[in-house]
Backbone as CSV, one residue per row, in Angstrom:
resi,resn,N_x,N_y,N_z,CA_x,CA_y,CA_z,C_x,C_y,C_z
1,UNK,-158.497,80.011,-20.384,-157.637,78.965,-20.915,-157.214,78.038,-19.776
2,UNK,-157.480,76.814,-20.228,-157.131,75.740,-18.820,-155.939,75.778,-18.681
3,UNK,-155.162,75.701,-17.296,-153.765,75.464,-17.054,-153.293,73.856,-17.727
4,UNK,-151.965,73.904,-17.672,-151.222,72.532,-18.408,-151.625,71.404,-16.874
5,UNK,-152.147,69.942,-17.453,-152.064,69.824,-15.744,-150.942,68.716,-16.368
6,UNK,-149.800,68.554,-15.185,-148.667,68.288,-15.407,-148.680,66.589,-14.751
7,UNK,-148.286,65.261,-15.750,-148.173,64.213,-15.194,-147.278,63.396,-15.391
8,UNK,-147.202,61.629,-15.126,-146.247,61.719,-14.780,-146.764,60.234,-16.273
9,UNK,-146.192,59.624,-16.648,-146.209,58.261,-17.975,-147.640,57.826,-16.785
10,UNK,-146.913,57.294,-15.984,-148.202,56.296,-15.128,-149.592,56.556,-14.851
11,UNK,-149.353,58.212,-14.757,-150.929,59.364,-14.434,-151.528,59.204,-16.004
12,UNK,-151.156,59.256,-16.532,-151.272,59.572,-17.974,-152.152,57.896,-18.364
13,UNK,-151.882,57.312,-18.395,-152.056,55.961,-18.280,-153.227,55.688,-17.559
14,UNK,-153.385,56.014,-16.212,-154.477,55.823,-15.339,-155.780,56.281,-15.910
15,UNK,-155.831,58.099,-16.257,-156.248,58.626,-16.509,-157.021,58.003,-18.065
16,UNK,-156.100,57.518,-18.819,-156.882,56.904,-20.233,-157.588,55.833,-20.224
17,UNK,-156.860,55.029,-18.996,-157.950,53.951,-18.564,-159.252,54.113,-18.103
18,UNK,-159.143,55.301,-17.448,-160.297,55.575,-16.612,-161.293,56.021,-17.708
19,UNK,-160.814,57.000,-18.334,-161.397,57.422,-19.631,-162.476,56.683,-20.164
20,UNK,-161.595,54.975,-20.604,-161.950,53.867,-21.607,-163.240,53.564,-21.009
21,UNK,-163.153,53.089,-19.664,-164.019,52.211,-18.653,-165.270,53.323,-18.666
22,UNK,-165.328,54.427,-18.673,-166.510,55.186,-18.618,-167.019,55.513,-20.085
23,UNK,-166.154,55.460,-20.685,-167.173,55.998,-22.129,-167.608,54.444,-22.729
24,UNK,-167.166,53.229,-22.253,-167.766,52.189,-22.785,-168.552,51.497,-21.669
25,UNK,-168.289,50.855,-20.743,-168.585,49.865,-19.322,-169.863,51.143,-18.974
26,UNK,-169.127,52.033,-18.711,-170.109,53.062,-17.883,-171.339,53.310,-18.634
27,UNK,-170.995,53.995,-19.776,-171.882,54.418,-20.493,-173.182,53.228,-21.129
28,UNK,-172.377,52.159,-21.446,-173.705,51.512,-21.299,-174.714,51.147,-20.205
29,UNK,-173.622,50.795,-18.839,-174.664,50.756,-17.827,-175.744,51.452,-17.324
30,UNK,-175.038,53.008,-17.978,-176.339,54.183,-17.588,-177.415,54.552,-18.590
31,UNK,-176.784,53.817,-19.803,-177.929,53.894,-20.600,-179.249,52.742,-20.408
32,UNK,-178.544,51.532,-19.831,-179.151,50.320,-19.593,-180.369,50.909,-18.820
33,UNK,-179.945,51.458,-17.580,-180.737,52.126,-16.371,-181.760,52.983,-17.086
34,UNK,-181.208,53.919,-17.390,-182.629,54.663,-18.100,-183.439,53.875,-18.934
35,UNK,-183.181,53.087,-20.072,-184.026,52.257,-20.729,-184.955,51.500,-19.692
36,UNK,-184.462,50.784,-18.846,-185.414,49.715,-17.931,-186.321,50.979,-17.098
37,UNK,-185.790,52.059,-16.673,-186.817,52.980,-15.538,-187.947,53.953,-16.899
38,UNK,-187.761,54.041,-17.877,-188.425,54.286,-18.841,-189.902,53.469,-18.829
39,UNK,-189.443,52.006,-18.816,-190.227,50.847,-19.305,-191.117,50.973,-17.920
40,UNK,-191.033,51.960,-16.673,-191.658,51.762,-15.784,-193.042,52.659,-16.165
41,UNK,-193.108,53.170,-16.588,-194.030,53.840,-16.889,-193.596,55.682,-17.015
42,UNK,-194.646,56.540,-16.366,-194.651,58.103,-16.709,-193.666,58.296,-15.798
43,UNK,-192.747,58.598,-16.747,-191.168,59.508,-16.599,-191.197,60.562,-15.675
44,UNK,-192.278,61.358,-15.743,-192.300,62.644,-14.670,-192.315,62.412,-13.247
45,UNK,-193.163,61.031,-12.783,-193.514,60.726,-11.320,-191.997,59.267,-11.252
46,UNK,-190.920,59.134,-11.929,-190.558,58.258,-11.915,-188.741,58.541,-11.295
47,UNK,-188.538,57.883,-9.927,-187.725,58.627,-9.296,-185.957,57.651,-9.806
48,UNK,-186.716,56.671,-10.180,-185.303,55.452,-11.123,-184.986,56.473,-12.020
49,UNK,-185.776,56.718,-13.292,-185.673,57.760,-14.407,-184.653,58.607,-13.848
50,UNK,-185.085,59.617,-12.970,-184.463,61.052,-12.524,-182.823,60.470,-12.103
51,UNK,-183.057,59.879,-11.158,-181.613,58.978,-10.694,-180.835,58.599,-11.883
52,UNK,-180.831,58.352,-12.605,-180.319,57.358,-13.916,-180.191,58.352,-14.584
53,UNK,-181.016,59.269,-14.913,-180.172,60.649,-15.607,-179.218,61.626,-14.982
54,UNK,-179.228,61.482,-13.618,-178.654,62.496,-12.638,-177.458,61.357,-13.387
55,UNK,-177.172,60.461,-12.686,-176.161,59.517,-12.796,-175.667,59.705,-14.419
56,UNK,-175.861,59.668,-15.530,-175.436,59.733,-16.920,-175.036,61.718,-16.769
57,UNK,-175.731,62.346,-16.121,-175.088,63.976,-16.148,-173.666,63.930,-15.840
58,UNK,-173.263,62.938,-14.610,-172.488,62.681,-13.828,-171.419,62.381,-14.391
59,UNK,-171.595,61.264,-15.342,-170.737,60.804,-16.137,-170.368,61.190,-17.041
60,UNK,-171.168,61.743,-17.519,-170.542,63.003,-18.968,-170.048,64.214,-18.296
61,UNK,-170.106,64.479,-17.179,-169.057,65.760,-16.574,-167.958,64.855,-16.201
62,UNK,-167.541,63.876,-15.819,-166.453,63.167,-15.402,-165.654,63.271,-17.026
63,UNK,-166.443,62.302,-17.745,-165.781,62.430,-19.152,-165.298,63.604,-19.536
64,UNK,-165.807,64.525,-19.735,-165.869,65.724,-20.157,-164.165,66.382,-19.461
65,UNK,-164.109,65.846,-17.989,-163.171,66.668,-17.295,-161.690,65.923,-17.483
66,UNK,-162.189,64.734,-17.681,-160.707,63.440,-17.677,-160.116,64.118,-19.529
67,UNK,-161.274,64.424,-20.294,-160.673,64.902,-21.962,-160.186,65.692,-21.528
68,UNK,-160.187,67.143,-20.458,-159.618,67.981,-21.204,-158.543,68.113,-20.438
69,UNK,-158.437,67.562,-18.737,-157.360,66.878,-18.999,-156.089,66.220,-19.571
70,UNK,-156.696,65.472,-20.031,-155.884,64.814,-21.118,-155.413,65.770,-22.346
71,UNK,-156.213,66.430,-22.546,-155.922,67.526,-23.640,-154.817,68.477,-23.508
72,UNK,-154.765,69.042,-22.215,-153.697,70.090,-21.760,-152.590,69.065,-20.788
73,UNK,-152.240,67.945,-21.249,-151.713,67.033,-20.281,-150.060,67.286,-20.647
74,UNK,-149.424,67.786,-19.655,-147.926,67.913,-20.195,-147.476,66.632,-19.261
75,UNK,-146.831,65.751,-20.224,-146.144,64.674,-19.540,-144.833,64.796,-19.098
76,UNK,-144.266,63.901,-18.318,-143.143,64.266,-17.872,-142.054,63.315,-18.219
77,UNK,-140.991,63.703,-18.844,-140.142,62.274,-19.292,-139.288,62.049,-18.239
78,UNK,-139.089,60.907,-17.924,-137.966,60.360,-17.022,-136.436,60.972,-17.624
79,UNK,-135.763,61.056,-18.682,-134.751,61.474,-19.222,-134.648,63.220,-18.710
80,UNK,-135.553,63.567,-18.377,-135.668,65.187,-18.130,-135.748,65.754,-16.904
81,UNK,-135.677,64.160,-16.010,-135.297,64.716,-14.997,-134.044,64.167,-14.170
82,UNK,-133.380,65.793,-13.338,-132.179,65.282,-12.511,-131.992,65.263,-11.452
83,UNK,-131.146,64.829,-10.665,-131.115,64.703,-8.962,-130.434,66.031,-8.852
84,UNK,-130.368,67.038,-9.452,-129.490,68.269,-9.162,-130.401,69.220,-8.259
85,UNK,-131.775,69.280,-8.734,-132.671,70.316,-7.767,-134.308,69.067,-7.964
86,UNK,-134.754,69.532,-6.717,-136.204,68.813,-6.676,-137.131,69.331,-7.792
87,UNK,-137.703,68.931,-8.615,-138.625,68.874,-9.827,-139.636,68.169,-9.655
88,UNK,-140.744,68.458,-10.595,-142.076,67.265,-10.492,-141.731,66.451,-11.249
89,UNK,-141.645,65.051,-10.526,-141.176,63.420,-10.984,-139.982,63.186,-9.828
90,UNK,-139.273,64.078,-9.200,-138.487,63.854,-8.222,-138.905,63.153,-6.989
91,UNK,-138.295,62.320,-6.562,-138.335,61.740,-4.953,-137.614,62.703,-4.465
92,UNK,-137.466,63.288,-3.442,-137.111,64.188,-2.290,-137.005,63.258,-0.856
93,UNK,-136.068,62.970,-0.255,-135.967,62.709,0.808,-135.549,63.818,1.765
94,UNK,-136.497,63.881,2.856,-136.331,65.276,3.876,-136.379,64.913,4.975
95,UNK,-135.726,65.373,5.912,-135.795,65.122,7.284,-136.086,66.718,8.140
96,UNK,-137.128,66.421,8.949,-137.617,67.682,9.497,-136.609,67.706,10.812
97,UNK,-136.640,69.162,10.916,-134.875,69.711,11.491,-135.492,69.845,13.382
98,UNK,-136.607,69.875,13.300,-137.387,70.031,14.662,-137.822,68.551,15.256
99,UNK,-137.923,67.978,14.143,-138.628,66.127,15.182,-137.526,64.960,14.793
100,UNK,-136.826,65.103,13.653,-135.949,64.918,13.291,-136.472,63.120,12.418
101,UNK,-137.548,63.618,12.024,-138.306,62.266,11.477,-137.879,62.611,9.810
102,UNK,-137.673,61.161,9.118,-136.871,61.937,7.395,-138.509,60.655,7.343
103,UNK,-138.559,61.670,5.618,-139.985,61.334,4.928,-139.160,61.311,3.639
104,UNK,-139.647,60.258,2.876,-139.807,60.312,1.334,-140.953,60.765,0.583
105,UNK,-140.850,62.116,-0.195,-142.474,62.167,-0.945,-141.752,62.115,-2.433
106,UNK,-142.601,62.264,-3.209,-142.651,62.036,-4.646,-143.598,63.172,-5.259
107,UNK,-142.942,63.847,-5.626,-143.601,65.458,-6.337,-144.239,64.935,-7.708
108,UNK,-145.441,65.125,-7.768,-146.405,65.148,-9.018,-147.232,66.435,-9.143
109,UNK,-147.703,66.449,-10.589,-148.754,67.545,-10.677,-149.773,67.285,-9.876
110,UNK,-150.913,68.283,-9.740,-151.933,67.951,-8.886,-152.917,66.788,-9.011
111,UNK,-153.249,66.588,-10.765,-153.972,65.556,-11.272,-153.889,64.122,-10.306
112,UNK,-152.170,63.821,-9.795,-151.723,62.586,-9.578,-151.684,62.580,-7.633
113,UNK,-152.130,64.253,-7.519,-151.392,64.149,-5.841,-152.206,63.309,-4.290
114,UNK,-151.437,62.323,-4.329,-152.079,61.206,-2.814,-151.026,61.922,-1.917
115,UNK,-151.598,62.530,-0.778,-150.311,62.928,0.569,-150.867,61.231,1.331
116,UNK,-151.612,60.613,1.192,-151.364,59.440,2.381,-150.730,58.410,1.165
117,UNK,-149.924,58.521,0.300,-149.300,57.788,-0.416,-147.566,58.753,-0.804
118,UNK,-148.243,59.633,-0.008,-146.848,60.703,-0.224,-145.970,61.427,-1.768
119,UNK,-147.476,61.199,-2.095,-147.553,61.772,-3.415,-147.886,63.200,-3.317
120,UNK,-147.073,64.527,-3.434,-147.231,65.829,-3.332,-147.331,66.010,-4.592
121,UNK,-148.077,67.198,-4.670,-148.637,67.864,-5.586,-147.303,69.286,-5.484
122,UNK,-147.367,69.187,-6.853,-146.317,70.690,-7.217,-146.740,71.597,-6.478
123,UNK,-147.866,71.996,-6.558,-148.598,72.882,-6.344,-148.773,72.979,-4.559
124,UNK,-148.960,72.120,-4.083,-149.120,72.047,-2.287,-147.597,73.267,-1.862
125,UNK,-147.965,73.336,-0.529,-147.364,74.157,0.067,-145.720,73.208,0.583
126,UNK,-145.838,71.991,0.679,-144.676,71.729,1.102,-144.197,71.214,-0.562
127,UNK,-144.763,70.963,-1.492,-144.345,71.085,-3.131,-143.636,71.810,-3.558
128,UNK,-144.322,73.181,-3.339,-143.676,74.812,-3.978,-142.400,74.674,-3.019
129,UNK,-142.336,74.597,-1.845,-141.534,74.792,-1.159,-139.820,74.020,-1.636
130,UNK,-140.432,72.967,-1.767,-139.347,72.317,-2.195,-138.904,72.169,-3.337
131,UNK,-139.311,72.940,-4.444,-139.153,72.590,-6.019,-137.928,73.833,-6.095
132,UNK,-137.275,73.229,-6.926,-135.995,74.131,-6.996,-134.834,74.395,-6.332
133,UNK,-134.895,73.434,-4.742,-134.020,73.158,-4.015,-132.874,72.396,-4.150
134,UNK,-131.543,72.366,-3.576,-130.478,71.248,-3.756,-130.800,69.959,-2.530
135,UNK,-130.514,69.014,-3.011,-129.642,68.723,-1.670,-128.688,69.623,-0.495
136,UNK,-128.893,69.398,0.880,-128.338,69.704,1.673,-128.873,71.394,2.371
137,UNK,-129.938,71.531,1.645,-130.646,72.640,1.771,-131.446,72.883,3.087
138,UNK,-132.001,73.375,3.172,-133.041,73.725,4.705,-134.229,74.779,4.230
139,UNK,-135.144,73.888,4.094,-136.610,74.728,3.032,-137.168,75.055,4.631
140,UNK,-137.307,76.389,4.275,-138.723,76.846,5.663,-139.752,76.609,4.758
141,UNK,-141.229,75.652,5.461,-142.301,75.725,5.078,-143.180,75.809,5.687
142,UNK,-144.091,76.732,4.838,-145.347,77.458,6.092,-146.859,76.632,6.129
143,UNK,-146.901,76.235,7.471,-148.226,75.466,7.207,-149.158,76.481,8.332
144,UNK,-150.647,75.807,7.857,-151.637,76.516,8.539,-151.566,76.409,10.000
145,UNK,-151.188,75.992,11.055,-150.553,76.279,12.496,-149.803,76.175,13.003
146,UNK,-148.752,77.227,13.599,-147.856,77.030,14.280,-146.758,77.645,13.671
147,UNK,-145.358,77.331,13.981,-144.555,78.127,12.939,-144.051,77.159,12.167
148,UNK,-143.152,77.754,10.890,-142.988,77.260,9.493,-142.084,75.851,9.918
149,UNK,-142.450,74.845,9.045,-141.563,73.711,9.073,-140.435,73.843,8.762
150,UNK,-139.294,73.340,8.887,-137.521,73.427,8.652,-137.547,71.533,8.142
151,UNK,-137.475,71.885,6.678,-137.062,70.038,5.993,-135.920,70.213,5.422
152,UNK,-134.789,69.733,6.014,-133.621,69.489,5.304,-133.954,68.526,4.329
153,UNK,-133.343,68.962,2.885,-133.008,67.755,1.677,-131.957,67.200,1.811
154,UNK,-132.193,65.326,1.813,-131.414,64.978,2.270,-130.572,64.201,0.614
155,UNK,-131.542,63.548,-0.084,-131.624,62.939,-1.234,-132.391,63.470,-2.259
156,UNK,-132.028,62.922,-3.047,-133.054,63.505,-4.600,-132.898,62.330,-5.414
157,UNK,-134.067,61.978,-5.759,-133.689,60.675,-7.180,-134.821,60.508,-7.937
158,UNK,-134.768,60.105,-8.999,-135.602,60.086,-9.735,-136.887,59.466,-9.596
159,UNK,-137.997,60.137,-9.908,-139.136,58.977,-9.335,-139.987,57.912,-10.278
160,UNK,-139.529,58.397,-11.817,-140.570,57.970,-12.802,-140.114,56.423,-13.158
């Protein structure tokens, strides 16, 4: 059974767009392709053909993955969330207690997660870490070298 993947109005949105553009724009272009590498002659020695179907496999596993997606898509309402503890849709403002540099990220499900846009994923290690926290807190978080990070919460606000 697929997990819920958890988003946010805007992910949700992206995601149906993306949807649209491949089962119509896309799909004809790859059908276009095979029709013209067809017209080249014997299909077996024909390396356009093979390409152009690899490419339409491609696209019906993309499709395939954005539906079900969408299918198990738990959205997230802005009304449901509060600045009381960090949640997915929360901004988190943290300041690390060792360099003393403060970061804003924005907790999303994984579907939505950019770290060079500072978009965390629930699921990431400095995500888990921080979900369920107050303000004024001090999250130890463990990354792959060295010892665990110390991010004070400094803020919490809504992100949606």
């Amino acid at each position: 059974m697929p997990k819920d993947v958890i988003l946010t109005p805007e992910g949700l949105e992206k995601l149906q767009e993306e949807l649209e553009v491949l089962q119509t724009d896309r799909r004809r272009e790859v059908a276009e392709r095979i029709k013209e590498a067809r017209e080249f002659g014997d299909i077996a020695e024909n390396s356009e053909y093979d390409d152009a179907k690899n490419e339409q496999m491609m696209l019906e596993a993309r499709i395939a993955q954005l539906e079900e997606r969408l299918r198990s898509a738990q959205v997230i309402d802005a009304k449901d969330i509060t600045t009381d503890t960090v949640q997915v849709g929360s901004v988190v403002h943290v300041k690390d207690e060792k360099t003393g540099k403060s970061v804003k990220y924005t907790i999303v499900g994984s579907a939505e997660a950019n770290p060079a846009e500072q978009r965390l994923s629930n699921e990431s290690p400095v995500g888990q870490a921080l979900i369920g926290h107050k303000r004024g807190e001090i999250v130890s978080v463990r990354v792959p070298r060295g010892p665990a990070r110390k991010l004070k919460i400094t803020k919490i606000d809504v992100g949606l």
